[in-house]
N, CA, C and O atoms as a GROMACS GRO file, in nm:
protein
  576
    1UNK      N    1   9.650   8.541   9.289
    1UNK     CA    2   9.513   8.572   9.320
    1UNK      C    3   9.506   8.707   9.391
    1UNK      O    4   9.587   8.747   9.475
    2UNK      N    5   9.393   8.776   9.344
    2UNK     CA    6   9.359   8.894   9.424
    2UNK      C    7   9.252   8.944   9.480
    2UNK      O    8   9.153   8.885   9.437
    3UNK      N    9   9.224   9.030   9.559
    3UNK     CA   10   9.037   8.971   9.589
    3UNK      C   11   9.003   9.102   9.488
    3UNK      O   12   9.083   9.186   9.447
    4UNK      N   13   8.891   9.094   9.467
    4UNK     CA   14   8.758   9.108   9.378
    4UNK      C   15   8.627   9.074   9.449
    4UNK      O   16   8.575   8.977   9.504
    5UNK      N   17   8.588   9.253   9.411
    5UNK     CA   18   8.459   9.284   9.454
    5UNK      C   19   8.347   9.176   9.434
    5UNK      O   20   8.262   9.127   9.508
    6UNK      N   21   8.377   9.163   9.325
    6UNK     CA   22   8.259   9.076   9.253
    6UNK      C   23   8.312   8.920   9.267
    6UNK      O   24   8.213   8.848   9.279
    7UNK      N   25   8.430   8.845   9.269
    7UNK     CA   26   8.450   8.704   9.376
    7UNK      C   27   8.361   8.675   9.503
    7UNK      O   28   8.294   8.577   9.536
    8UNK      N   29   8.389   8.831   9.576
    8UNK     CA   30   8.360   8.837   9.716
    8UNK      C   31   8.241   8.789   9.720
    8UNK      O   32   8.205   8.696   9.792
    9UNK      N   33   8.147   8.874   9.611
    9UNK     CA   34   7.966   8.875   9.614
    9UNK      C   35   7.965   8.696   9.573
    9UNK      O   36   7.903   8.602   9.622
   10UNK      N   37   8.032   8.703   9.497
   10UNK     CA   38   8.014   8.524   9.453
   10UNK      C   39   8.000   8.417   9.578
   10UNK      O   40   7.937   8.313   9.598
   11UNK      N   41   8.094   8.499   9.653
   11UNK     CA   42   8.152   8.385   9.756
   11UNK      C   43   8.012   8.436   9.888
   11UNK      O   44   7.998   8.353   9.978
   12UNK      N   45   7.967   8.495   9.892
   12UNK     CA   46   7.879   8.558   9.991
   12UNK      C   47   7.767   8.446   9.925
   12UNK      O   48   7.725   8.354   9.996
   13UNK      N   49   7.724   8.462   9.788
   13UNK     CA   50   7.598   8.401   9.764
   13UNK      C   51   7.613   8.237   9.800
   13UNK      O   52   7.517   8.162   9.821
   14UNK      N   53   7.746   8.200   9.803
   14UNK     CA   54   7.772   8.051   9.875
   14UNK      C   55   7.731   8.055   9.983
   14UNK      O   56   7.627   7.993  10.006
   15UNK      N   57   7.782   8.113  10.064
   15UNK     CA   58   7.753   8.136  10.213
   15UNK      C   59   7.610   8.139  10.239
   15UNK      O   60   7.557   8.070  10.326
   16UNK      N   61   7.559   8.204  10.179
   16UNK     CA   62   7.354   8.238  10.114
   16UNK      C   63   7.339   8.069  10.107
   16UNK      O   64   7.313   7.986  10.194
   17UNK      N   65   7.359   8.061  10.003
   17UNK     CA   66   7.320   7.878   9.953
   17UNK      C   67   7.344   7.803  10.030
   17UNK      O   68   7.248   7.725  10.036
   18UNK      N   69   7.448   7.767  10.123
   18UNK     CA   70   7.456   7.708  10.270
   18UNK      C   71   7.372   7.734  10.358
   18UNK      O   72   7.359   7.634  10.429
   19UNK      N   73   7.298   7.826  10.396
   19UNK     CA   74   7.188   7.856  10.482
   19UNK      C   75   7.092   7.758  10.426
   19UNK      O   76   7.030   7.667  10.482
   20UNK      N   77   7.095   7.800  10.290
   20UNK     CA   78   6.921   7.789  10.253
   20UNK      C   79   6.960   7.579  10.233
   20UNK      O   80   6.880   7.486  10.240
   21UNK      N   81   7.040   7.577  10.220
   21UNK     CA   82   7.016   7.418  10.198
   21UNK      C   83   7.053   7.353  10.365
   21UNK      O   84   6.987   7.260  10.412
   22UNK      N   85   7.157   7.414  10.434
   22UNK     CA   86   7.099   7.368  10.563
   22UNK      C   87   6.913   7.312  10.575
   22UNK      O   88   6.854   7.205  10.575
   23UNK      N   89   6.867   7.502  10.586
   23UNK     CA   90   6.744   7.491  10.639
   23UNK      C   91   6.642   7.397  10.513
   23UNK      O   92   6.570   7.305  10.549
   24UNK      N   93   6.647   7.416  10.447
   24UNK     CA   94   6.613   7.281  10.347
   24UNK      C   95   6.597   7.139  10.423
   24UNK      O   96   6.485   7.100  10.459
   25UNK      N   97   6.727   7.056  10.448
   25UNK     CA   98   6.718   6.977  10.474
   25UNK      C   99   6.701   6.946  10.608
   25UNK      O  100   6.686   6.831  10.646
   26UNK      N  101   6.702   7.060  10.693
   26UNK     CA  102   6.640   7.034  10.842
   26UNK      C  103   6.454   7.063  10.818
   26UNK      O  104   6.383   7.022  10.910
   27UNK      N  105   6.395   7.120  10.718
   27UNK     CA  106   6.272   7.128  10.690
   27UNK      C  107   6.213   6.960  10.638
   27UNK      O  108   6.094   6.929  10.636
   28UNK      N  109   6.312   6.879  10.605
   28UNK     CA  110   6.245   6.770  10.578
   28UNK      C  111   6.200   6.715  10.674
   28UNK      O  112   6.228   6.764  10.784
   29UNK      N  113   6.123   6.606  10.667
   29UNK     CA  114   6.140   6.460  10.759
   29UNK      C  115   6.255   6.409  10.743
   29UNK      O  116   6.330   6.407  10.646
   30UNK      N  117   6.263   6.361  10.866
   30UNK     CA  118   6.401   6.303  10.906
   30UNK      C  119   6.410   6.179  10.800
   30UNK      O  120   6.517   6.142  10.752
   31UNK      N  121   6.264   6.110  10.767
   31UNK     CA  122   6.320   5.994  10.622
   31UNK      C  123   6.338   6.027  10.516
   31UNK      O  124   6.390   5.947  10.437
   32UNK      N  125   6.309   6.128  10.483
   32UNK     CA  126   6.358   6.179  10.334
   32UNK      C  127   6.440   6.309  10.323
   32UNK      O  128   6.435   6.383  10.225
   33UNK      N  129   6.500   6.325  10.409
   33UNK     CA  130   6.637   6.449  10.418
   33UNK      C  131   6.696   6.370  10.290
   33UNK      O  132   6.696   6.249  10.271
   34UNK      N  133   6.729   6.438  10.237
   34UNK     CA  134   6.828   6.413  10.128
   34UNK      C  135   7.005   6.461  10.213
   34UNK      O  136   7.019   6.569  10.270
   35UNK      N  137   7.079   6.395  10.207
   35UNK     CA  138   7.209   6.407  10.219
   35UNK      C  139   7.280   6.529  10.164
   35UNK      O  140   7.336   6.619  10.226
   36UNK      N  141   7.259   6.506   9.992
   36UNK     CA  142   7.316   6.591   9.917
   36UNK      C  143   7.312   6.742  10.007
   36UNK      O  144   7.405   6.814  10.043
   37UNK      N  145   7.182   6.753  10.024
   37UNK     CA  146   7.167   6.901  10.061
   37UNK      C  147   7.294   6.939  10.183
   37UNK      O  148   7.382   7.024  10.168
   38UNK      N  149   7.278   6.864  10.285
   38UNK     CA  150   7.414   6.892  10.366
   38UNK      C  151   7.555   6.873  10.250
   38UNK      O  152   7.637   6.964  10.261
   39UNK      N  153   7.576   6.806  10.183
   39UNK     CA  154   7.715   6.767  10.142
   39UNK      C  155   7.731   6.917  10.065
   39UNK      O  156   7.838   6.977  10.069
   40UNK      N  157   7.618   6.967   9.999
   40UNK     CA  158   7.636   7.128   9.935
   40UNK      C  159   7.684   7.235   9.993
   40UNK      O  160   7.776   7.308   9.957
   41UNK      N  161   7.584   7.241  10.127
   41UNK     CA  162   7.645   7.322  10.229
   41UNK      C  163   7.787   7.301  10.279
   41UNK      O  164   7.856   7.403  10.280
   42UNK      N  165   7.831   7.212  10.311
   42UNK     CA  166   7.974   7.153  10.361
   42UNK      C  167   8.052   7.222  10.237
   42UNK      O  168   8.142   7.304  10.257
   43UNK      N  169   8.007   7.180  10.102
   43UNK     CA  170   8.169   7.200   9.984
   43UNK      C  171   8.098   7.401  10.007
   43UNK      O  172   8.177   7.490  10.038
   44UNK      N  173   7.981   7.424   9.989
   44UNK     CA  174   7.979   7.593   9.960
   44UNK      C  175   8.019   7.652  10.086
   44UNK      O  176   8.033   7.773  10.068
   45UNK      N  177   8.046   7.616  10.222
   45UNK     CA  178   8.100   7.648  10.312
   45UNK      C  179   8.260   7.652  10.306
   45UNK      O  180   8.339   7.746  10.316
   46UNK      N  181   8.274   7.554  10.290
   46UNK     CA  182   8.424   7.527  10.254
   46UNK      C  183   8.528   7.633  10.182
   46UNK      O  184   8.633   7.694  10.204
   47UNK      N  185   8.403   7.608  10.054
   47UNK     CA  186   8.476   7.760   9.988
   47UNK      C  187   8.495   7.886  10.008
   47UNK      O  188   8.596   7.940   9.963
   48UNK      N  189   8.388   7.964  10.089
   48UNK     CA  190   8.402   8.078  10.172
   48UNK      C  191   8.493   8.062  10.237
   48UNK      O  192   8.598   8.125  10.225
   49UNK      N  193   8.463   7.942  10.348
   49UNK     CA  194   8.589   7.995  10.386
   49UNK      C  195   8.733   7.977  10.393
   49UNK      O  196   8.807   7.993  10.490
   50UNK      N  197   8.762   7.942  10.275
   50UNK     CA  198   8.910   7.949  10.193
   50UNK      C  199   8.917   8.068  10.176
   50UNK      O  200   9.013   8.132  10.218
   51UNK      N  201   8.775   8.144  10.082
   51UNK     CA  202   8.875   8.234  10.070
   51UNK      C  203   8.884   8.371  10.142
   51UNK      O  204   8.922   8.480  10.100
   52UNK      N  205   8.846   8.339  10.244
   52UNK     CA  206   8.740   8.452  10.346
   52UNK      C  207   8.920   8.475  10.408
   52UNK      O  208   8.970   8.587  10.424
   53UNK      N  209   8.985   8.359  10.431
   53UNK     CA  210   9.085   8.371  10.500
   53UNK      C  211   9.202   8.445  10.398
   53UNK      O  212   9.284   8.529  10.434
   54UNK      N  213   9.185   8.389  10.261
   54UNK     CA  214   9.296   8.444  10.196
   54UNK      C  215   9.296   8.586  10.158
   54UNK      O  216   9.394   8.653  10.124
   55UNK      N  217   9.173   8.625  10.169
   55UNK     CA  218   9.126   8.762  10.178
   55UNK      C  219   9.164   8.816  10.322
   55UNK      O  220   9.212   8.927  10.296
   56UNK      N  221   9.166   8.806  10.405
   56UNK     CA  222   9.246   8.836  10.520
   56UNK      C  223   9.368   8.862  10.544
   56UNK      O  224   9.416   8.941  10.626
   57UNK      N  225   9.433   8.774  10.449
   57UNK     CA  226   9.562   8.770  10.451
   57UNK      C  227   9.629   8.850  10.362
   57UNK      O  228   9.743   8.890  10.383
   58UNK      N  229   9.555   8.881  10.248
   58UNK     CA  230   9.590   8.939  10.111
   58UNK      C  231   9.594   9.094  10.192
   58UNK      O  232   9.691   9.168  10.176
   59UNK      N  233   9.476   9.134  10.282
   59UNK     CA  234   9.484   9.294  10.330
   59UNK      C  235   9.579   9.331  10.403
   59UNK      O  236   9.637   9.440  10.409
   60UNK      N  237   9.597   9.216  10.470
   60UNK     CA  238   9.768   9.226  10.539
   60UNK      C  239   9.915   9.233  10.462
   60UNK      O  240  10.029   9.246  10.508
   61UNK      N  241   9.868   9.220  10.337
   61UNK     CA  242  10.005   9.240  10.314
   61UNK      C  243  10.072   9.077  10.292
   61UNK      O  244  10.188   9.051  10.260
   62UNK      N  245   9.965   8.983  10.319
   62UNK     CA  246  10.064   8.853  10.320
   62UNK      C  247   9.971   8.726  10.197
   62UNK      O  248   9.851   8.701  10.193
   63UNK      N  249  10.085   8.670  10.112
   63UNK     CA  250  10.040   8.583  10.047
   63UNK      C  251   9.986   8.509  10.119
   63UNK      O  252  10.032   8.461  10.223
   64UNK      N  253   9.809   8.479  10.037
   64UNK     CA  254   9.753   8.362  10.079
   64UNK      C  255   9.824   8.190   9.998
   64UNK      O  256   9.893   8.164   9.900
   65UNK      N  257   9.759   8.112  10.104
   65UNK     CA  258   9.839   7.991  10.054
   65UNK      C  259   9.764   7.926   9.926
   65UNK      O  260   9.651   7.954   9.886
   66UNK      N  261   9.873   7.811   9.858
   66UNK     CA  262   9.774   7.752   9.779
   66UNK      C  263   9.811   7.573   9.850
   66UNK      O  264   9.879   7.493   9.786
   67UNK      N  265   9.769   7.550   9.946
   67UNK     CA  266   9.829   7.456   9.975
   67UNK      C  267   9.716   7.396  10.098
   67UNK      O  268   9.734   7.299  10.172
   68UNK      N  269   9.604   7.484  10.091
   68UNK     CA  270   9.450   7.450  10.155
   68UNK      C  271   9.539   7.467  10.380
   68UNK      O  272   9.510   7.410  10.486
   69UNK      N  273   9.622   7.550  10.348
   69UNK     CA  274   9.625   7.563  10.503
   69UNK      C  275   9.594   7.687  10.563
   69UNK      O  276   9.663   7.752  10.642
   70UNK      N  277   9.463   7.715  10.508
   70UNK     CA  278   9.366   7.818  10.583
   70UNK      C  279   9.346   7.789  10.720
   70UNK      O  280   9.355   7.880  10.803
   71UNK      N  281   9.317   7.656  10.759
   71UNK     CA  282   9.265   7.674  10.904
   71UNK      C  283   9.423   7.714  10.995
   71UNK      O  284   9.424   7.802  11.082
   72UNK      N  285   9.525   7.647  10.964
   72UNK     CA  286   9.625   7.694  11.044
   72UNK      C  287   9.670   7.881  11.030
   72UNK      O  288   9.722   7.955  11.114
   73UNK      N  289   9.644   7.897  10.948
   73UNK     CA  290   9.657   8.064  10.932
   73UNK      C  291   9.546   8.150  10.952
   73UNK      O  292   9.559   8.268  10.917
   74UNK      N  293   9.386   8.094  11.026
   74UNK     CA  294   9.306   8.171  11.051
   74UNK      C  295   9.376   8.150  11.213
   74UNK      O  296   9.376   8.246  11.290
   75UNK      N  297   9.429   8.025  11.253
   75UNK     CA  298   9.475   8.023  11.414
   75UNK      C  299   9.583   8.168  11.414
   75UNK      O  300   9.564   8.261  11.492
   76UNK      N  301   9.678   8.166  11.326
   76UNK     CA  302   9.792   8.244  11.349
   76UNK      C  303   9.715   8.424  11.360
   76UNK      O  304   9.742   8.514  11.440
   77UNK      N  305   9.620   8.424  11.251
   77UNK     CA  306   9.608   8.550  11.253
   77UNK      C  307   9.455   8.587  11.353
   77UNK      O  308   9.392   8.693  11.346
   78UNK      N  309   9.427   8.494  11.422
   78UNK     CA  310   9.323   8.518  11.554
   78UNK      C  311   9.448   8.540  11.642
   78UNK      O  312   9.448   8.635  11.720
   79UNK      N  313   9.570   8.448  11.635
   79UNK     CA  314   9.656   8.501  11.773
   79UNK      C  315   9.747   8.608  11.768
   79UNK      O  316   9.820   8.635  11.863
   80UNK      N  317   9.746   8.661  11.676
   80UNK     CA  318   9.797   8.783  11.652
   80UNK      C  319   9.727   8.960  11.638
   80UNK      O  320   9.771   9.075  11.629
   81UNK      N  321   9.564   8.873  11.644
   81UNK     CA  322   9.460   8.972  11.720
   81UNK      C  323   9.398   9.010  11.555
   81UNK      O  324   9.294   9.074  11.539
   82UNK      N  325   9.465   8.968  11.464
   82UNK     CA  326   9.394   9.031  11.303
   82UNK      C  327   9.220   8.968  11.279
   82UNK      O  328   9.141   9.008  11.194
   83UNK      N  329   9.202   8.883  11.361
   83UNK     CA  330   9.066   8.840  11.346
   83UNK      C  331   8.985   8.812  11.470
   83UNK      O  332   9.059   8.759  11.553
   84UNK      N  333   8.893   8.822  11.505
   84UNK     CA  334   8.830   8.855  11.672
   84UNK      C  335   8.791   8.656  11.709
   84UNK      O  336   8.770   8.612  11.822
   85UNK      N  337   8.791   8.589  11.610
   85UNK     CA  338   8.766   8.463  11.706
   85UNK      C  339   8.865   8.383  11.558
   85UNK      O  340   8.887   8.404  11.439
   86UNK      N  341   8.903   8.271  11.680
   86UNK     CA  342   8.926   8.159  11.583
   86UNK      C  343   8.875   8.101  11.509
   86UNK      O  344   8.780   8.040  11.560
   87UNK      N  345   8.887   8.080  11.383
   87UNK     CA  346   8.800   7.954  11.354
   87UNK      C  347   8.884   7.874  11.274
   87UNK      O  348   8.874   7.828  11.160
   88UNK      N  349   8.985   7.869  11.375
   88UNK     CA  350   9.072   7.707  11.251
   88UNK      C  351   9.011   7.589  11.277
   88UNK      O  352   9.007   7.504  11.188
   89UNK      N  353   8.946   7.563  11.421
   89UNK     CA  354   8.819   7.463  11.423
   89UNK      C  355   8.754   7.447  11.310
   89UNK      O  356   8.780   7.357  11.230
   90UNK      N  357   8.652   7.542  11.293
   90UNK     CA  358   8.578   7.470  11.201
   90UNK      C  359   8.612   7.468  11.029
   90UNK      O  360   8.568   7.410  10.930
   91UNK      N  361   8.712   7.564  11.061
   91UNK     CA  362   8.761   7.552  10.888
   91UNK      C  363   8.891   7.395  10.910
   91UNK      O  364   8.963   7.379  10.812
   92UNK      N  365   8.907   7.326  10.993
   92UNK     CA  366   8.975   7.217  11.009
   92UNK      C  367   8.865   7.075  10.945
   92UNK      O  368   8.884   6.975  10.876
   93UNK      N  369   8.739   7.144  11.023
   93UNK     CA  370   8.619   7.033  11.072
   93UNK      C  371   8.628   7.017  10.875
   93UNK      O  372   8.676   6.924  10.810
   94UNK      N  373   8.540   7.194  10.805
   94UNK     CA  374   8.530   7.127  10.680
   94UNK      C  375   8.609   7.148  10.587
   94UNK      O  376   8.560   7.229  10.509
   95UNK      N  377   8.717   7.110  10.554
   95UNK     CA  378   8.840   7.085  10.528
   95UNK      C  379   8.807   6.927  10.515
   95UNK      O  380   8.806   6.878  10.402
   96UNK      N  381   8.783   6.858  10.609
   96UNK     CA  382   8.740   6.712  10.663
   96UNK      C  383   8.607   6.648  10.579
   96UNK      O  384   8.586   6.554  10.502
   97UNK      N  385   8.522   6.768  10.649
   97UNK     CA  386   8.363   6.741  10.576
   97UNK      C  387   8.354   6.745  10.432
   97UNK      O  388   8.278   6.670  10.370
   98UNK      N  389   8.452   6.855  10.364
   98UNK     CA  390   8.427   6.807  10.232
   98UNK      C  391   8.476   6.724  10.143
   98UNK      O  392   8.408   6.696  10.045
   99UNK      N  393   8.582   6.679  10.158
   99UNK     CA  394   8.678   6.592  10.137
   99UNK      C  395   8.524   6.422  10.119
   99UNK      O  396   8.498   6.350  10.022
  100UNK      N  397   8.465   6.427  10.255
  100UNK     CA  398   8.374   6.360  10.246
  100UNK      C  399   8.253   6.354  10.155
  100UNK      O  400   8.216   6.249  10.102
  101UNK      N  401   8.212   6.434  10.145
  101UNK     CA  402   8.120   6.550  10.085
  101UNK      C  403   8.143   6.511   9.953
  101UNK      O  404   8.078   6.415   9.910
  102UNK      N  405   8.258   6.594   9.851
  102UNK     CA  406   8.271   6.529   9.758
  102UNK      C  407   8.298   6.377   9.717
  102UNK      O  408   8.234   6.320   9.629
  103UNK      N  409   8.393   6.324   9.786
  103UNK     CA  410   8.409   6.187   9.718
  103UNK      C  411   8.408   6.056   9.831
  103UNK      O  412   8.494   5.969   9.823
  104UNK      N  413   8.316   6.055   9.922
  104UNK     CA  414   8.227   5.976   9.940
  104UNK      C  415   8.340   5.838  10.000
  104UNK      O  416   8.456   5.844  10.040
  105UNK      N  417   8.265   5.746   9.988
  105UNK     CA  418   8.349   5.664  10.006
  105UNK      C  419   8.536   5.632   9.968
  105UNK      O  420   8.612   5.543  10.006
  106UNK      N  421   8.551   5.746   9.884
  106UNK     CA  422   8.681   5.730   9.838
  106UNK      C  423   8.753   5.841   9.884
  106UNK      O  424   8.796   5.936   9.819
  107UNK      N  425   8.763   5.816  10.013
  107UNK     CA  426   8.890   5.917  10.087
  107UNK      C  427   8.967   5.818  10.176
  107UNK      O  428   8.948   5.698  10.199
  108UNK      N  429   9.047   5.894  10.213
  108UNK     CA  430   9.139   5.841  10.319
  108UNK      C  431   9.089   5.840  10.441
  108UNK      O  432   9.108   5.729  10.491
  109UNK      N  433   9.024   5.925  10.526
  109UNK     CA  434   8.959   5.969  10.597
  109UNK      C  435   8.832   5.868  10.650
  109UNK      O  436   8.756   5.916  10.735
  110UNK      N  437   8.812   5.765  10.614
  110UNK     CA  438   8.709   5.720  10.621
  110UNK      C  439   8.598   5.722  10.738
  110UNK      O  440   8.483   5.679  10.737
  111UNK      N  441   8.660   5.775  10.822
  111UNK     CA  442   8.597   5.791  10.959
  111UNK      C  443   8.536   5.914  10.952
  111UNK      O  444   8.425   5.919  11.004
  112UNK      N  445   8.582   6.022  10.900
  112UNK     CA  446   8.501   6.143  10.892
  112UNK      C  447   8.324   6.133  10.864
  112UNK      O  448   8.280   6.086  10.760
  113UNK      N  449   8.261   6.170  10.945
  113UNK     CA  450   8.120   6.148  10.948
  113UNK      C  451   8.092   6.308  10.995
  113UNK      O  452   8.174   6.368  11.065
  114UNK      N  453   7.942   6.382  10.938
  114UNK     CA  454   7.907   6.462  10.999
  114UNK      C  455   7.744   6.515  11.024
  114UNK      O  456   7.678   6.523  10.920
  115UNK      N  457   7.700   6.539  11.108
  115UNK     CA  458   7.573   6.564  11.098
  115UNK      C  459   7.545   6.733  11.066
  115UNK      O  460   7.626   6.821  11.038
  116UNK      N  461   7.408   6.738  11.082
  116UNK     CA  462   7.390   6.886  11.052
  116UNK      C  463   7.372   6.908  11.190
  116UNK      O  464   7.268   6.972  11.203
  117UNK      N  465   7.405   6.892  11.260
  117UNK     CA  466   7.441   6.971  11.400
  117UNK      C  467   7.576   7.035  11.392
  117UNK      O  468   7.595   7.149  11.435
  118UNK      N  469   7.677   6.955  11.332
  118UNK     CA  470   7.833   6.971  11.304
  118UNK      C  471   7.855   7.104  11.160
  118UNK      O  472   7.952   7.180  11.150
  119UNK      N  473   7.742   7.099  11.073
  119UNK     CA  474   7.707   7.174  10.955
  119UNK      C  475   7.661   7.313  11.025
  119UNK      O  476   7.694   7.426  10.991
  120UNK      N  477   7.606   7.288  11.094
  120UNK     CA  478   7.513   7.482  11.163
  120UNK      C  479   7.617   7.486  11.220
  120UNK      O  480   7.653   7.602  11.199
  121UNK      N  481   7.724   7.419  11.303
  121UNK     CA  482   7.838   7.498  11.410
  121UNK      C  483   7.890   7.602  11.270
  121UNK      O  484   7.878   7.724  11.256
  122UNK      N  485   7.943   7.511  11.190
  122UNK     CA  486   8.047   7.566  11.075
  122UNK      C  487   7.975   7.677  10.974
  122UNK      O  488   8.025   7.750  10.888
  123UNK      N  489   7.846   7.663  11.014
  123UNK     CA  490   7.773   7.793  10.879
  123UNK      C  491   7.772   7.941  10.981
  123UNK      O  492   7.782   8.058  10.943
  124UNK      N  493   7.759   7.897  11.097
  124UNK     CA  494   7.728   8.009  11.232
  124UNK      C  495   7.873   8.116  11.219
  124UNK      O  496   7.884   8.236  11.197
  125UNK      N  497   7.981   7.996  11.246
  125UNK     CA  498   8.101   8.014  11.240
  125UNK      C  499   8.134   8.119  11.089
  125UNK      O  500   8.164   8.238  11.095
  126UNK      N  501   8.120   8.053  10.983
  126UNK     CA  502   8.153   8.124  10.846
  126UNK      C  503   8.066   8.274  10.847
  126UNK      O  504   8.104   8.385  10.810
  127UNK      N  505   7.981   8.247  10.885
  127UNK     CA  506   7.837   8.396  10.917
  127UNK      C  507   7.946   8.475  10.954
  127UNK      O  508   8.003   8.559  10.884
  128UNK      N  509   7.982   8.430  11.117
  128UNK     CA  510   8.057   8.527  11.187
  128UNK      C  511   8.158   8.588  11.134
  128UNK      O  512   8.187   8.707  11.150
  129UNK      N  513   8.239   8.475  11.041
  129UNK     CA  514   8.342   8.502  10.953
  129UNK      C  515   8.333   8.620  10.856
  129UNK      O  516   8.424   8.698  10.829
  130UNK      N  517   8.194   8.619  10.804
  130UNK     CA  518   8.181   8.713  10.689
  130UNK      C  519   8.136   8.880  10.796
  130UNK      O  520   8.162   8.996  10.764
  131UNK      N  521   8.094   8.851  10.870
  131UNK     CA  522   8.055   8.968  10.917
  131UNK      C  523   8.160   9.031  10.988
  131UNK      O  524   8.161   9.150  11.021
  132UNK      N  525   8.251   8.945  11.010
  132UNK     CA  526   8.398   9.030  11.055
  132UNK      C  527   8.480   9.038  10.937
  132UNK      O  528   8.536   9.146  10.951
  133UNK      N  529   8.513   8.995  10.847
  133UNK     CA  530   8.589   9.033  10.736
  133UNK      C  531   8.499   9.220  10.622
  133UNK      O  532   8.532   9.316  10.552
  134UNK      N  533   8.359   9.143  10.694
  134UNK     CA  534   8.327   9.277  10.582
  134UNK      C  535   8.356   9.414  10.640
  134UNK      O  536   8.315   9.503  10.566
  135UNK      N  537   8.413   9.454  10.747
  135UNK     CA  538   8.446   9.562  10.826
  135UNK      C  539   8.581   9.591  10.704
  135UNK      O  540   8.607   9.683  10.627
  136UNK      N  541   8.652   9.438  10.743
  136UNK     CA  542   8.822   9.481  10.733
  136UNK      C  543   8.807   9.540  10.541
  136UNK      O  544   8.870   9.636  10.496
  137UNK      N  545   8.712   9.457  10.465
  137UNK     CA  546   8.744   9.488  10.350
  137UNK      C  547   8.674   9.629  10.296
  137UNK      O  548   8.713   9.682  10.191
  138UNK      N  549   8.565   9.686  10.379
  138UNK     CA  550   8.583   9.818  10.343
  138UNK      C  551   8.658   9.938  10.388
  138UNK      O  552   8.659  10.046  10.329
  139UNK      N  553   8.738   9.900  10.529
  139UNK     CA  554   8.867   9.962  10.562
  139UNK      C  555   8.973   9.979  10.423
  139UNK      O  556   9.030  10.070  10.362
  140UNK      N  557   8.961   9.849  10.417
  140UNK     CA  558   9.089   9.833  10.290
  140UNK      C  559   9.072   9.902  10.200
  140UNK      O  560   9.150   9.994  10.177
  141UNK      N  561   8.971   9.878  10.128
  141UNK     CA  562   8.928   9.933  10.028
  141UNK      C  563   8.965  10.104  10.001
  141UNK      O  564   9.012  10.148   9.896
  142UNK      N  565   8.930  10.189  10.127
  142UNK     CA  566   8.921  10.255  10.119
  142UNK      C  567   9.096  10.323  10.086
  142UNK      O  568   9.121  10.416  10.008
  143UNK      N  569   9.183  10.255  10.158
  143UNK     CA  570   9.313  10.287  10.151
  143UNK      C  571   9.400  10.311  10.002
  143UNK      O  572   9.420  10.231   9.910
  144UNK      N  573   9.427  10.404  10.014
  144UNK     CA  574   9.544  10.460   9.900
  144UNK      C  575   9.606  10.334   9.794
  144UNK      O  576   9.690  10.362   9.708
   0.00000   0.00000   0.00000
């Protein structure tokens, strides 16, 4: 894998679609919130930020994983100063959340529960995510 301009924009308009279905389903009544709308946000969150991290890693010089251990390598490269905050938290949280998200009663996990209070930490978080990666990738870019 390599990043691409046009992935990136893909992966941004996820990040887009997570907002808007957050605020969607906090615009309902609380009796007819539809679920789905959070479970969208959770998997289109998710995916940013997979690859928000492997894109991080790719500018460094270092293979991203295929083995979904982004959140432990957004810890390594916040403590090594390559990214200004952690967020193996919440890329741990949905890692968790989607797992739920997609298949529902049929995980291992069964305890994983999340509200959209737990959904805005992780979209705030991915925001921040994108707005610090988009520095590093037009640095990169620019390089030889």
């Amino acid at each position: 894998m390599t990043y691409k301009d046009g992935d990136w924009q893909r992966l941004f308009r996820r990040l887009q679609s997570a907002r808007t279905q957050y605020e969607e389903y906090k615009a309902l009544d609380a009796k007819t919130r539809l679920p789905d709308l959070l479970d969208d946000a959770v998997t289109n969150l998710w995916t940013f930020g997979e690859y928000a991290i492997n894109v991080r890693l790719e500018s460094l010089g270092q293979e991203p994983p295929q083995d979904h251990s982004q959140p432990e390598k957004a810890g390594v490269l916040y403590l090594e100063g390559s990214l200004a905050k952690d967020y193996s938290k919440s890329l741990t949280l949905l890692d968790a959340f989607r797992k739920q998200a997609s298949h529902l009663g049929y995980t291992k996990e069964r305890s994983t529960h999340y509200s959209s209070a737990d959904v805005l930490r992780c979209l705030e978080d991915m925001e921040l995510l994108r707005s610090e990666l988009e520095d590093f990738i037009k640095e990169w870019k620019r390089r030889p």
